[in-house]
LUMKE-618405 format. One line per field, with one value per residue (C-alpha): x, y, z; residue in one letter. Coordinates in nm, 4 decimals. Example, Ala and Ser with C-alpha at 12.3 -4.5 7.8 and 13.67 -1.06 7.14 Angstrom:
# residues 2
X: c(1.2300|1.3670) $
Y: c(-0.4500|-0.1060) $
Z: c(0.7800|0.7140) $
res: c(A|S) $
//
This chain:
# residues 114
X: c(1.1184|1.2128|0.9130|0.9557|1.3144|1.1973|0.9471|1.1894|1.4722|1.2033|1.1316|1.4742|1.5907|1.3086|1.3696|1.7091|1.6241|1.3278|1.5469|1.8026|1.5149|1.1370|0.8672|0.8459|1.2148|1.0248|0.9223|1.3184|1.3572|1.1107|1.2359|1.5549|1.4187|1.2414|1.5152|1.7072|1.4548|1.3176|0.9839|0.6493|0.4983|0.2011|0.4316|0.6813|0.4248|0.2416|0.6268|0.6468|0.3137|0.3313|0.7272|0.6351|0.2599|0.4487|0.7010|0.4840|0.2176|0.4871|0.6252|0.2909|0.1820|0.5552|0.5210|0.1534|0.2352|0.5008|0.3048|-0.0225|-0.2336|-0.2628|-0.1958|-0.3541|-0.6496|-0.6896|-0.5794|-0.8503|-1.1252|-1.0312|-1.0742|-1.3847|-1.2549|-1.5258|-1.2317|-1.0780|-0.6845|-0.6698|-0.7904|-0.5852|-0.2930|-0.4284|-0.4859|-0.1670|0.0612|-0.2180|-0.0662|0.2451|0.1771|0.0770|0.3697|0.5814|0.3488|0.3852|0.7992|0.7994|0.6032|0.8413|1.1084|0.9903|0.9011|1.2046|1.3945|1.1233|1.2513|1.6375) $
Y: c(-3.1329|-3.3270|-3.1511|-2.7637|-2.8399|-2.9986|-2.6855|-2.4667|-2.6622|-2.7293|-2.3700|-2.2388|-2.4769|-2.4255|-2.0418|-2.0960|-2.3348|-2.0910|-1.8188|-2.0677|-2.3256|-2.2493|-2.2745|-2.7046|-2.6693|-2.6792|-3.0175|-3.1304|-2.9455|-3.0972|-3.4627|-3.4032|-3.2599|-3.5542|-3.8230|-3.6429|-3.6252|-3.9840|-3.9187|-4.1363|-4.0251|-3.8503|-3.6167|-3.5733|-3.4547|-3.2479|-3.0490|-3.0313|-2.8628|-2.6600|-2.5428|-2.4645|-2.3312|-2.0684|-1.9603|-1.9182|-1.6977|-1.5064|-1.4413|-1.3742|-1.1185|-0.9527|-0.8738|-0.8238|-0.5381|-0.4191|-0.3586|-0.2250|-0.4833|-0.4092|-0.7280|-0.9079|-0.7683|-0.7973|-1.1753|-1.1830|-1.0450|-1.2928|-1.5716|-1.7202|-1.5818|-1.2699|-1.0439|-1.1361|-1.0612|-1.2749|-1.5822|-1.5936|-1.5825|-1.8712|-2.0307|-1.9682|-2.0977|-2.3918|-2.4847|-2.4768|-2.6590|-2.9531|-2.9921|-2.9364|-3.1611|-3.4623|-3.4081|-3.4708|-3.7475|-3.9071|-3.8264|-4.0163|-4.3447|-4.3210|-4.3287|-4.6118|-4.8765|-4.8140) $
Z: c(4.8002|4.4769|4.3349|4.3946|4.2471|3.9810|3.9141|3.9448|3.7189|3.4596|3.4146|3.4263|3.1560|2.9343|2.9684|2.8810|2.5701|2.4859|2.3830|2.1249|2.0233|1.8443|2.1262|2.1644|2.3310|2.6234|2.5774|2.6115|2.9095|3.0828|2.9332|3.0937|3.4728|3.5036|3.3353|3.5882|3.8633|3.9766|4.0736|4.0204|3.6646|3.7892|3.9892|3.7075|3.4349|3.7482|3.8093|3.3975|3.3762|3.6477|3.5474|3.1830|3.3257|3.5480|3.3197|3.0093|3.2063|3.3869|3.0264|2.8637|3.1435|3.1116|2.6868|2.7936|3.0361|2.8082|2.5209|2.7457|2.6376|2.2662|2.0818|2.3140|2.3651|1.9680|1.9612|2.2444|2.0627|1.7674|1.9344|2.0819|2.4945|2.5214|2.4905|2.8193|2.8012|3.1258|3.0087|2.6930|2.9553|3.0671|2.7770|2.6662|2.9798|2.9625|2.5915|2.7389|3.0042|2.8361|2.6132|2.9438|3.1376|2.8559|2.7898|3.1636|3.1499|2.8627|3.0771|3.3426|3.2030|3.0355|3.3695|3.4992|3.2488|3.2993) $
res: c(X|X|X|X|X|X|X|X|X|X|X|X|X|X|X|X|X|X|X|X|X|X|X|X|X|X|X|X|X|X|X|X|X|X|X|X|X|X|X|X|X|X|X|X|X|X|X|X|X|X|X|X|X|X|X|X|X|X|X|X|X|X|X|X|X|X|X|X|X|X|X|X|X|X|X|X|X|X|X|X|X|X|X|X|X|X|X|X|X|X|X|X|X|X|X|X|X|X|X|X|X|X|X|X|X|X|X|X|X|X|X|X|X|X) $
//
């Protein structure tokens, strides 16, 4: 249970951070879920990446439908992904996922040697 909260918390406060901080905010939000959060490391940096995973994707695909595809299906064809709009989504939330998945991570040995 600790985990789908943690998800879910990690998401919503880098959403909220996202929008007054440049893009590594989400980094600190997922420090402070699992600082917050006591869970073993593996499963804190799993909830960071998935949180910041999730909510980058969901946000990608929403400017992606917005805009019909157009900037990224040239940002696509830039880079070495065969054009596919889907997999720079993925790409994308992946990025994010990492920094989310490694704040978490800092978080949580950070609350294992209190």
């Amino acid at each position: 249970m600790k985990f789908i909260i943690s998800i879910i918390l990690t998401a919503l406060l880098a959403f909220v951070i996202d929008l007054y901080l440049p893009w590594w905010g989400i980094a600190i939000a997922a420090f402070f879920v699992a600082a917050l959060i006591h869970q073993q490391p593996r499963f804190a940096s799993l909830s960071g990446f998935l949180g910041v995973f999730l909510l980058w994707f969901l946000l990608a695909l929403l400017i992606n439908v917005k805009n019909q595809s157009i900037l990224a299906k040239k940002v696509a064809e830039l880079l070495p992904l065969g054009g596919s709009v889907f997999l720079l989504l993925l790409v994308t939330a992946f990025i994010g996922g990492l920094v989310g998945g490694m704040g978490a991570l800092s978080g949580s040995y950070l609350r294992k040697n209190k």
